[in-house]
C-alpha positions in Angstrom: 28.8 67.4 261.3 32.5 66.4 261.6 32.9 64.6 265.2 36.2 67.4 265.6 33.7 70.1 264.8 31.2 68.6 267.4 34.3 68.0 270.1 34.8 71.9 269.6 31.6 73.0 270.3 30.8 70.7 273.4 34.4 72.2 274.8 33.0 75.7 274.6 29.4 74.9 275.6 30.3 73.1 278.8 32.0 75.5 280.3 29.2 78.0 280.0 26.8 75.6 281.0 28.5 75.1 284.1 29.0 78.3 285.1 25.1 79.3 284.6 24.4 76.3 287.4 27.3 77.9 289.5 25.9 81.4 289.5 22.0 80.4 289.8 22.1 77.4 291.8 25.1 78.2 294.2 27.5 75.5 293.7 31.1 75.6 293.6 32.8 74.5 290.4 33.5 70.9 291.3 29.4 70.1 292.7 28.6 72.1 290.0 30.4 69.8 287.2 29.4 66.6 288.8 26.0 67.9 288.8 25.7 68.1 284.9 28.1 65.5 283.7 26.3 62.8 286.0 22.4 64.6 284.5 20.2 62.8 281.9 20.9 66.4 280.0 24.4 65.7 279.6 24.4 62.3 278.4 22.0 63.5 275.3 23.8 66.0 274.4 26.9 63.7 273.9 24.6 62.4 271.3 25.2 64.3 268.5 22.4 62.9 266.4 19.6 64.9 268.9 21.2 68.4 267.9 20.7 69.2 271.6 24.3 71.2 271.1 22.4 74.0 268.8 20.5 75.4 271.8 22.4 78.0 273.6 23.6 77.7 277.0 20.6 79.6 278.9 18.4 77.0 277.2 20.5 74.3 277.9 21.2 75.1 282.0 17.2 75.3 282.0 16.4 71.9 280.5 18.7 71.0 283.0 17.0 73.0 286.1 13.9 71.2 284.6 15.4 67.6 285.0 15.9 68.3 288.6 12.9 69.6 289.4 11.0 66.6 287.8 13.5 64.1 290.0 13.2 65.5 292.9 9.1 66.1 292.6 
């Protein structure tokens, strides 16, 4: 995939990713960024090679929900 084409799709992805963990979680919009930029989640799916950026956003929020479970178990 082109690296603008991938840019695009992480800039409309984010945003929806966020705003699940806002809604279900509780957080206001600044927690709830620093919540998922500073995740494991996050930092593979800036890898473009995993193709972690085809899942949709649901999937995506709970793969995240599942990282923090597993830390704080």
């Amino acid at each position: 995939m082109k690296k603008e084409s991938f840019k695009v799709i992480m800039i409309l992805l984010v945003p929806k990713i966020v705003s699940l963990i806002m809604e279900r979680e509780q957080l206001d919009e600044i927690h709830a960024c620093m919540e998922f930029y500073n995740s494991d989640l996050y930092a593979r799916l800036e890898e473009e090679e995993n193709n972690l950026y085809q899942l949709g956003a649901g999937e995506l929020y709970e793969l995240w929900h599942e990282e923090g479970l597993v830390k704080a178990g």
